[in-house]
C-alpha positions in Angstrom: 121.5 111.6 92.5 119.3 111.9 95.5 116.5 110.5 93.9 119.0 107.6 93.2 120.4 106.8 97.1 116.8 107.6 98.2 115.9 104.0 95.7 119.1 102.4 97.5 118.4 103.1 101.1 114.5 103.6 101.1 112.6 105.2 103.6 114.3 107.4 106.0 113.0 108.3 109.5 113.7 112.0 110.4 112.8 111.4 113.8 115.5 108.7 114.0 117.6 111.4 112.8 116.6 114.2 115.1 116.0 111.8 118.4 112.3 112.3 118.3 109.8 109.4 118.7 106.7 111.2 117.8 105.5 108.8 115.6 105.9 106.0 117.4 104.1 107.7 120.7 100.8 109.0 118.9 100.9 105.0 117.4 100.9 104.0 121.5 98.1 107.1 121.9 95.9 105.7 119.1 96.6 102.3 120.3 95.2 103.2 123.9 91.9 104.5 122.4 91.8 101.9 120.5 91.5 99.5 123.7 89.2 102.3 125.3 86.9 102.1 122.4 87.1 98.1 123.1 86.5 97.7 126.5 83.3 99.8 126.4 82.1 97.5 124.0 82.8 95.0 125.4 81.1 96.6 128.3 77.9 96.5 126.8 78.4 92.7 125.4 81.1 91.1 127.6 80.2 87.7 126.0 81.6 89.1 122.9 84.5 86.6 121.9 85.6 88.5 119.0 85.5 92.0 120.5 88.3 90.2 123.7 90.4 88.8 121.3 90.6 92.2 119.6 90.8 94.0 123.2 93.6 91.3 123.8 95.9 91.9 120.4 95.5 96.0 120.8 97.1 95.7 124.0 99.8 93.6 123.4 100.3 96.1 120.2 99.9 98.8 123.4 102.8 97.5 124.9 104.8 96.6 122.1 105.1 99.9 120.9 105.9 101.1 124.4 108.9 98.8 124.3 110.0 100.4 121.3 110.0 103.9 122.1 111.6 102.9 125.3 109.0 103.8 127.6 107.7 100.0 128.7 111.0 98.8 130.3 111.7 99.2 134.1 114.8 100.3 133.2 113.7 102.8 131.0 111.4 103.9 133.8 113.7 104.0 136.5 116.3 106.1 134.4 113.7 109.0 133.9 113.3 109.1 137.9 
């Protein structure tokens, strides 16, 4: 039977269920290195189109995932003050 509603509802989030966003912050923390890694390349070769556009898309991904854990909105901010 629970091998049954698990095929019916599919994947469930236990941090949704306990309140916890740990996944979705070390996704933001792995994200940030990501763009550290980057930018020190792109230190070394600044005329590196590629290695922007890629510097570009990890930080939008940066902030989108900050949005979703609730930690990129002013709101959000200002509430934890």
């Amino acid at each position: 039977m629970a091998g049954s509603l698990f095929l019916v509802t599919g994947a469930l989030n236990v941090g949704s269920i306990l309140g916890t966003n740990s996944s979705g912050e070390s996704a933001t923390k792995s994200l940030e290195e990501q763009a550290t890694r980057i930018e020190a390349k792109l230190a070394k070769t600044p005329e590196d189109e590629n290695m922007l556009l890629n510097l570009t898309r990890t930080r939008i991904n940066v902030a989108n995932t900050m949005i979703t854990n609730g930690r990129g909105s002013r709101k959000a901010n200002s509430q934890k003050k």
